[in-house]
C-alpha positions in Angstrom: 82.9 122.1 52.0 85.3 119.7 50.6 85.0 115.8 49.7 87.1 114.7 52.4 85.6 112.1 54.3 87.2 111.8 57.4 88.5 108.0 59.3 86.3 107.2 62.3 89.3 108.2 64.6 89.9 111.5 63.1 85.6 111.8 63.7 86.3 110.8 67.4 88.9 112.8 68.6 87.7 115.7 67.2 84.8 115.5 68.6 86.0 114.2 72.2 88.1 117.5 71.9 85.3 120.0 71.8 82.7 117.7 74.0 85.7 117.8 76.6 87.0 121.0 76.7 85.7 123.4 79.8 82.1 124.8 79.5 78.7 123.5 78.1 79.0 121.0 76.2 77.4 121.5 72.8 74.3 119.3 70.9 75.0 117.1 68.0 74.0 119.8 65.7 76.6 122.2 66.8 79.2 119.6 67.1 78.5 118.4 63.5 78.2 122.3 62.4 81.9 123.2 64.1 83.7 119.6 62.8 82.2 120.7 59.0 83.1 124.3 59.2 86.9 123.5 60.7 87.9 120.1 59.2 86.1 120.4 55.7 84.9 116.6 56.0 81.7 115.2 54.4 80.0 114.4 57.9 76.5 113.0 58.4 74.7 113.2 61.4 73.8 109.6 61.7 77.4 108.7 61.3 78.4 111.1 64.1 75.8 110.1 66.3 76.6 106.6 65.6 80.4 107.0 66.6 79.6 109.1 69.4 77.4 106.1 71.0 80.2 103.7 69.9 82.8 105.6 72.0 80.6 106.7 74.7 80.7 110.0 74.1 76.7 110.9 73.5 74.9 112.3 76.2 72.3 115.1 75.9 73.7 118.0 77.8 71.2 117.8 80.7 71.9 114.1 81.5 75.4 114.4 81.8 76.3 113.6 85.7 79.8 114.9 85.8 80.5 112.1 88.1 79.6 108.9 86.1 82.9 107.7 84.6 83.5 107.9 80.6 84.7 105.0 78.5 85.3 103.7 75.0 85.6 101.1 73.3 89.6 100.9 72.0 89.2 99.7 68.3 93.2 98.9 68.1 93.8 97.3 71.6 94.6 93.4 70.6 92.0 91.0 72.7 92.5 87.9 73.8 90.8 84.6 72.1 87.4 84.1 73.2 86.5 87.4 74.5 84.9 90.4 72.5 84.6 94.2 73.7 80.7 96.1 74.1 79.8 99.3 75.1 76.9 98.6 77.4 75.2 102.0 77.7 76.4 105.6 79.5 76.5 104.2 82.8 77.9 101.0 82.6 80.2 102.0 79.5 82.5 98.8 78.3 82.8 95.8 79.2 84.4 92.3 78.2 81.9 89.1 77.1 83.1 85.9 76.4 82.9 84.2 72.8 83.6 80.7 73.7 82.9 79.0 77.3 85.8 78.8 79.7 86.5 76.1 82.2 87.0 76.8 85.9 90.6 77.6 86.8 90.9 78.0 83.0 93.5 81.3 81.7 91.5 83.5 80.0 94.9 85.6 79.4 98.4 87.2 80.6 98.9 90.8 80.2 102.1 93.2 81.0 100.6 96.6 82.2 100.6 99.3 79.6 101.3 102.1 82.1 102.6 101.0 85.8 104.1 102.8 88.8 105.5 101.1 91.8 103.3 100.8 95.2 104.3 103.2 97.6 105.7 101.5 100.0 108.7 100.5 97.3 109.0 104.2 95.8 112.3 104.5 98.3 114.0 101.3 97.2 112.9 102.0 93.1 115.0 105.5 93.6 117.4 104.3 95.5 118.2 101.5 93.0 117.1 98.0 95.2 114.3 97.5 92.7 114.2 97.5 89.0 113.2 100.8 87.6 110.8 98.9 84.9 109.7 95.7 86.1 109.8 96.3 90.2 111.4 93.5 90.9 115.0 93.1 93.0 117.9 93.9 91.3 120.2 92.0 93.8 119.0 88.7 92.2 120.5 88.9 88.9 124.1 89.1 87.4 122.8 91.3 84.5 122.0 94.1 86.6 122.5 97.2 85.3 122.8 101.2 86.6 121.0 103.7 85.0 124.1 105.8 82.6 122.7 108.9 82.9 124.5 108.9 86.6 124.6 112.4 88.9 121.3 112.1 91.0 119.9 109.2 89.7 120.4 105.9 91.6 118.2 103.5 89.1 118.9 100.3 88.4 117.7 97.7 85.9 117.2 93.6 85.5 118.6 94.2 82.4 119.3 95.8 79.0 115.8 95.0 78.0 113.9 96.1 81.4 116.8 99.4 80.7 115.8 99.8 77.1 111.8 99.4 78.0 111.9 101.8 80.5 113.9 104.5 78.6 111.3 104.2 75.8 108.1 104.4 77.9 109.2 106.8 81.1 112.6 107.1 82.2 114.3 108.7 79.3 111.9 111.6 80.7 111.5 110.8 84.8 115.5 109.9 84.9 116.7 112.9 87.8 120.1 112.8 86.3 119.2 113.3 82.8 116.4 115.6 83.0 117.0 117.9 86.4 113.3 119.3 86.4 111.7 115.6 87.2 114.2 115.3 90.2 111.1 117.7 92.5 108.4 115.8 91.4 110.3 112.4 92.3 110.5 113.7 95.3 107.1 115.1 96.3 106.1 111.1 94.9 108.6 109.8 98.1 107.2 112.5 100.5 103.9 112.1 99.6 103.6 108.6 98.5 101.1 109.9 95.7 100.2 106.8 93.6 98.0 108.4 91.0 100.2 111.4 90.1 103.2 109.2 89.7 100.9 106.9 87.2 100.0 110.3 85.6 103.8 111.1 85.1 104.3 107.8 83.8 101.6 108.0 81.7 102.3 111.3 80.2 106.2 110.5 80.0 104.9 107.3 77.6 102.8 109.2 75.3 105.7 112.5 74.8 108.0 110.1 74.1 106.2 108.6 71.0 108.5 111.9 69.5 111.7 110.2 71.1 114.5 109.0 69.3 113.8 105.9 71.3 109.6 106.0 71.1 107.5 103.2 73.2 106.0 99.8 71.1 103.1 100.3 69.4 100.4 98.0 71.0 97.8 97.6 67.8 96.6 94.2 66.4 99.1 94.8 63.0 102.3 95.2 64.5 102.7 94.5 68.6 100.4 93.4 71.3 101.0 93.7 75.8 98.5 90.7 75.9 100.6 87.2 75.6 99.7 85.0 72.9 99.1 87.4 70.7 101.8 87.7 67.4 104.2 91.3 68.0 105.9 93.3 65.5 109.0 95.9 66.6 107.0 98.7 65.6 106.8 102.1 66.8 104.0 104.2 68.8 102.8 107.0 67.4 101.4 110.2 69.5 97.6 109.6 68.1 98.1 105.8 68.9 99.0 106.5 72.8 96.8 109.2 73.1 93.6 106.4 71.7 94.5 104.5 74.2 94.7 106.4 77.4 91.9 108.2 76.6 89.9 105.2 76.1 90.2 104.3 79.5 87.4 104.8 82.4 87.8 108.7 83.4 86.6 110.9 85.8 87.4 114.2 87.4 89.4 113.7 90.6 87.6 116.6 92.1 84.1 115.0 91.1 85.8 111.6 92.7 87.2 113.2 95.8 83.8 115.1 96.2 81.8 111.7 97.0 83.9 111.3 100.1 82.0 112.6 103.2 84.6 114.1 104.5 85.5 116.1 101.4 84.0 119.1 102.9 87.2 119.0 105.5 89.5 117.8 103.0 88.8 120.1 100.4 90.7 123.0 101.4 94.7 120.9 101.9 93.4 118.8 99.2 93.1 121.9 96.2 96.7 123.2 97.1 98.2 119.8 96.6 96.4 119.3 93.3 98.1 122.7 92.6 101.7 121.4 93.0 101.3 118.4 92.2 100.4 119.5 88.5 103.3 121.9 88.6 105.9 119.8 89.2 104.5 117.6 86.2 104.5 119.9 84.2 107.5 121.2 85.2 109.4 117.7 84.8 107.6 117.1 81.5 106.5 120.3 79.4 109.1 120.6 75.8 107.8 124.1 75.3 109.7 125.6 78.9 112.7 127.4 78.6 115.8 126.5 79.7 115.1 122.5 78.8 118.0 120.1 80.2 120.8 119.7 77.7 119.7 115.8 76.8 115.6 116.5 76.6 114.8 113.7 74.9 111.8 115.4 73.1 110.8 118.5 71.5 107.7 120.9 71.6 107.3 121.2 67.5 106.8 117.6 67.1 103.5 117.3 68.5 100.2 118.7 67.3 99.8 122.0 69.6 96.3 122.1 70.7 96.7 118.6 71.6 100.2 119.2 73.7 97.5 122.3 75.2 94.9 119.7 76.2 97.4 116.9 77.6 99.4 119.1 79.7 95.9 121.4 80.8 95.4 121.2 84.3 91.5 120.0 83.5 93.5 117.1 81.8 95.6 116.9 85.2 92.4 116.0 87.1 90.9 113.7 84.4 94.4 111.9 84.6 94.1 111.3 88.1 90.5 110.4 87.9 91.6 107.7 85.4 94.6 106.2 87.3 92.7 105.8 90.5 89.7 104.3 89.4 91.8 102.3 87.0 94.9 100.9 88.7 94.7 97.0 89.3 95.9 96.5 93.0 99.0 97.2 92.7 99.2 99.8 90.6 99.1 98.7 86.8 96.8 100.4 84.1 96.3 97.2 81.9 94.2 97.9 78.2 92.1 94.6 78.3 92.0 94.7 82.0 90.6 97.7 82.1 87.2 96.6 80.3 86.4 94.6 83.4 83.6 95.0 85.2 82.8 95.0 88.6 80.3 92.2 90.5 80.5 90.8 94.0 80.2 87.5 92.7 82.7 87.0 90.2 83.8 84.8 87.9 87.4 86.3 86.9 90.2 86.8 89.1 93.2 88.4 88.4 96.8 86.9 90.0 99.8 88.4 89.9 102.1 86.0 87.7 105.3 84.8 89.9 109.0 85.7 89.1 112.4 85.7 90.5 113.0 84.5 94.0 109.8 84.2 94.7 108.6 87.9 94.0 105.5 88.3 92.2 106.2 90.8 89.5 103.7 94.4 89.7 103.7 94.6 85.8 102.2 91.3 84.8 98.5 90.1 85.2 96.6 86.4 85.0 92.9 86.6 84.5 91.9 83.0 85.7 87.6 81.9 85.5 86.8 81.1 89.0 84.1 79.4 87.9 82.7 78.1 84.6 82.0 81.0 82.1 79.4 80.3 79.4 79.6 81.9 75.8 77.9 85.1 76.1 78.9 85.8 79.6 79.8 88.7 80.4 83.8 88.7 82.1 83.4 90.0 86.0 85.9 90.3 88.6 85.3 92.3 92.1 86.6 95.6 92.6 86.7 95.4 96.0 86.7 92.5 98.6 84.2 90.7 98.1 84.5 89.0 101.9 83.0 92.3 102.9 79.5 92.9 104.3 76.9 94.3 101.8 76.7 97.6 103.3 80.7 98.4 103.3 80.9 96.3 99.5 78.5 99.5 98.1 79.9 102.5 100.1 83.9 101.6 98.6 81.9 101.2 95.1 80.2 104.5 95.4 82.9 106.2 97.1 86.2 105.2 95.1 84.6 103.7 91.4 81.8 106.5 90.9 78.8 103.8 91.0 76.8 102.6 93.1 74.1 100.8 94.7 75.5 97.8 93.3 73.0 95.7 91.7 74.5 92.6 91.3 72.2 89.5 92.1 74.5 89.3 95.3 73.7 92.3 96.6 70.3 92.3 95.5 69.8 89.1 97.6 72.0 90.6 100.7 70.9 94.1 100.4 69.6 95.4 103.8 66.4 96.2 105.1 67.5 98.3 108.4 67.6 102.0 108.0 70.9 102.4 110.4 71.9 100.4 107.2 75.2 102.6 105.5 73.5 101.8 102.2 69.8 101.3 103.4 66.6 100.0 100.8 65.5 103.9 100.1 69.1 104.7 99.7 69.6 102.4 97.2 66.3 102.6 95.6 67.2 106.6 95.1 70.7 106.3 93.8 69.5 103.3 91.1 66.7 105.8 89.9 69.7 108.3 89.4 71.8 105.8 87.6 68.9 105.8 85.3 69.1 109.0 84.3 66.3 110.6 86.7 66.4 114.7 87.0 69.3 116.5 88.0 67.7 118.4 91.2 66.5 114.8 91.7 70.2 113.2 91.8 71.3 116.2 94.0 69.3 115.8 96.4 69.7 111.5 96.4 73.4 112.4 96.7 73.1 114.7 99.4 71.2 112.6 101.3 73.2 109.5 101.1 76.2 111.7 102.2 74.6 112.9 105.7 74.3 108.8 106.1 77.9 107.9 104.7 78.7 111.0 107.1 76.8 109.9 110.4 78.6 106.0 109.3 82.0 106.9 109.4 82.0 109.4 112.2 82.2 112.7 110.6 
C-alpha cells in the first residue's frame, strides 16, 4: 500500500460509487478492503465510517429501505449568514438550523436556481422564442433581446447577452436544436409530454458535460462564486467533480421506488416503464460525446471526462435516480436551488419561499426569497411546507408519503390534528406502523406496513 492519504472528497465519491452501483451493497469492511486495494490510500476505518455518516451514506445493508431518500451534506455550497447545515440521521438526512434569531418577515436569503427548467405550461412559448431561454421571463419587454445564433430549428430567444451567455454555459450550448440536431427529439417529446423532471434531468446533465466546454458553467464554491446573493463571487470556472458534488448531494431517490408508492402504480406500471425507456434514450441520445456521428459544433468531447464516471452519469440507474432527485427536489416551479434544497418539511412553518418580482410584473422562475413567517430563535431548525398546508391532516400526509418518500408526518401539527377514525386515509394504526418503519423496524415488517397502507390509499382514491 502506498502513503497516499486521500482528501475527504476523493474518500466520498469513491465510496458513493461502489455503495451505488447495482447489487448488494457491501459492509464497511469490504468497502474499506476495495478503496485500499484500488486507490493505494492510507484509509482507516473510523475515518471512513466517519465520512460515510457525514454524507449519509452509512447504512447496514439490511436497513437500507430503497425508498427513503439519500442526502449529504455539500461541504462547498456557500450558506447564507445565520444559518449552518446538519445531517440529522438516515431518515431525515440534512437540514438547515439557524445561528442567529430572525425576525418575522425578516430575509433569511435570495438564491438563483442552480439547475431550472420552465413549467410546462410555458415549454411552447420557451421554444418558440416568447420567453427567455435562461431566465423565463418575456422577451417582448426588452430592447436587448436577443435570438439564439445557432439559427436552423432553433427559435430561442434571450433578455440578453448575459441571460445568452449563462445559458450557453449551463444548458443550451448542448439542448440548442440548431446546433446540436440529436437534442431537437427530446425537445420535443418535453412539448408532447410536458415531462418536467426529464427536462430538469437534461438540464442538469447538459450543466455538468459542459464543465469540459470551451465556455464551462461558474463554479458555485465559497472561494471563488456563490448562486446565494450577498455572498462575494469570483469569475471562476466549474469543474466536472465540482458539479457532479453538487448534484449528487441533493435528496435522491429511484423514480421507480417513488412511482411505486402510488396506488395506482400497479395500472400505471406497464405505459409508465416504456416511457422511462425513451425518455432516457433521447437523453442520451441529445447528450452522450462518445456516439458516433456527433453534430459538427458538439461543444464537448468524450476523452475529457473520467470514464467510469461518464458510465455512471449517463447509466440508465443514474436516469432513474436523476428523476427521483428532480421531482422530489424542484421548488414549485421548477428550480433545484443548493441551500433550498436542505429545507425541511413541517406543516407549520416558519420559512416561506416567494418568488422575487421582475419585469412587467412577472415573477421570475429562477430566483427564490426565503422570508421567516414567524420569529425563528437561534438553534431553530429552518422549515417550510412541502405541500399546502391549508390541507386537511389526512390529505397533508398521503402527498408527503406519496410524492417526498416520508411519511406519517410527525410534526406537532399533525400530531395534535392526527385522526382518530379508521375511514381515516392516514388513520392512528396507520401512522403508528409507518413511524415504527421510519425507525428502522424489520424489513418483512415495513412490507407488510406498506402494503397495508396501500389497500387504504387505494380504497381513498377510488382504485
Amino acid at each position: 500500500m502506498s502513503d497516499a492519504t486521500p482528501s475527504d472528497e476523493d474518500v466520498v465519491r469513491a465510496a458513493r460509487t461502489r455503495l451505488e452501483a447495482p447489487g448488494p451493497a457491501p459492509g464497511i469492511a469490504k468497502l474499506l478492503a476495495a478503496l485500499r486495494e484500488e486507490h493505494g490510500w492510507r484509509l482507516s476505518e473510523k475515518r471512513l465510517k466517519n465520512l460515510l455518516t457525514t454524507a449519509g451514506l452509512r447504512q447496514e445493508p439490511a436497513q437500507r429501505k430503497p425508498w427513503v431518500p439519500v442526502s449529504s451534506v455539500d461541504e462547498s455550497v456557500p450558506l447564507p449568514d445565520g444559518v449552518r447545515a446538519v445531517y440529522f440521521d438516515q431518515i431525515k438526512g440534512r437540514g438547515l438550523v439557524a445561528t442567529k434569531p430572525f425576525a418575522q418577515g425578516q430575509s433569511l436569503f435570495v438564491e438563483d436556481a442552480f439547475v431550472a427548467a420552465p413549467p410546462p405550461s410555458q415549454l411552447a412559448k420557451l421554444l418558440s422564442g416568447e420567453l427567455c431561454a435562461h431566465c423565463f421571463l418575456p422577451t417582448s419587454g426588452t430592447a436587448l433581446a436577443l435570438a439564439c445564433p445557432a439559427g436552423g430549428k432553433c427559435h430561442a430567444r434571450f433578455c440578453n447577452r448575459i441571460c445568452h451567455a449563462r445559458a450557453q454555459s449551463t444548458h443550451h450550448a448542448l439542448l440548442c436544436p440548431g446546433a446540436n440536431p440529436h437534442a431537437e427529439p427530446l425537445l420535443a417529446h418535453l412539448e408532447q409530454y410536458q415531462w418536467h423532471s426529464l427536462h430538469t434531468v437534461a438540464r442538469s446533465l447538459a450543466r455538468l458535460l459542459l464543465t469540459a466546454s470551451a465556455h464551462p458553467p461558474p463554479s458555485v464554491s465559497p472561494t471563488t462564486g456563490a448562486t446565494v446573493h450577498g455572498v462575494a463571487t469570483k469569475d471562476a470556472p466549474a469543474s466536472f467533480a465540482e458539479t457532479l458534488r453538487h448534484l449528487d448531494a441533493f435528496a435522491t431517490v429511484s423514480e421507480l421506488e417513488r412511482r411505486a408508492r402510488n396506488p395506482g402504480w400497479a395500472v400505471e406500471r406497464s405505459m409508465f416503464l416504456p416511457a422511462l425507456k425513451k425518455g432516457w434514450e433521447l437523453l442520451v441520445r441529445a447528450l452522450d460525446p462518445r456516439q458516433e456521428k456527433l453534430p459538427r459544433k458538439f461543444p464537448v468531447q468524450a476523452s475529457s471526462f473520467p470514464a467510469a464516471e461518464l458510465d455512471r452519469v449517463l447509466s440508465y440507474d443514474t436516469f432513474l435516480r436523476l428523476l427521483g432527485r428532480a421531482n422530489i427536489n424542484m421548488e414549485s416551479h421548477g428550480g433545484m436551488y443548493l441551500v433550498h434544497a436542505y429545507l425541511n418539511h413541517d406543516c407549520d412553518p416558519n420559512v416561506v419561499i416567494r418568488h422575487v418580482p421582475s419585469r412587467g410584473g412577472v415573477r421570475a422562475a429562477t430566483r427564490i426569497s426565503a422570508q421567516a413567517l414567524k420569529p425563528i430563535r437561534e438553534g431553530d431548525e429552518l422549515m417550510i411546507s412541502y405541500v399546502d398546508p391549508k390541507l386537511p391532516t389526512e390529505r397533508r400526509r398521503l402527498l408527503l408519503w406519496r410524492d417526498y418518500c416520508f411519511g406519517p408526518c410527525q410534526c406537532q401539527r399533525c400530531l395534535t390534528e392526527q385522526p382518530k377514525t379508521e375511514s381515516s386515509e392516514f388513520n392512528a394504526e396507520a401512522a403508528s406502523a409507518l413511524a415504527a418503519d421510519s425507525k428502522n423496524a424489520p424489513v418483512n415488517a415495513a412490507d407488510a406496513e406498506a402494503a397495508s397502507l396501500e389497500q387504504e390509499l387505494r380504497a381513498s382514491l377510488g382504485f
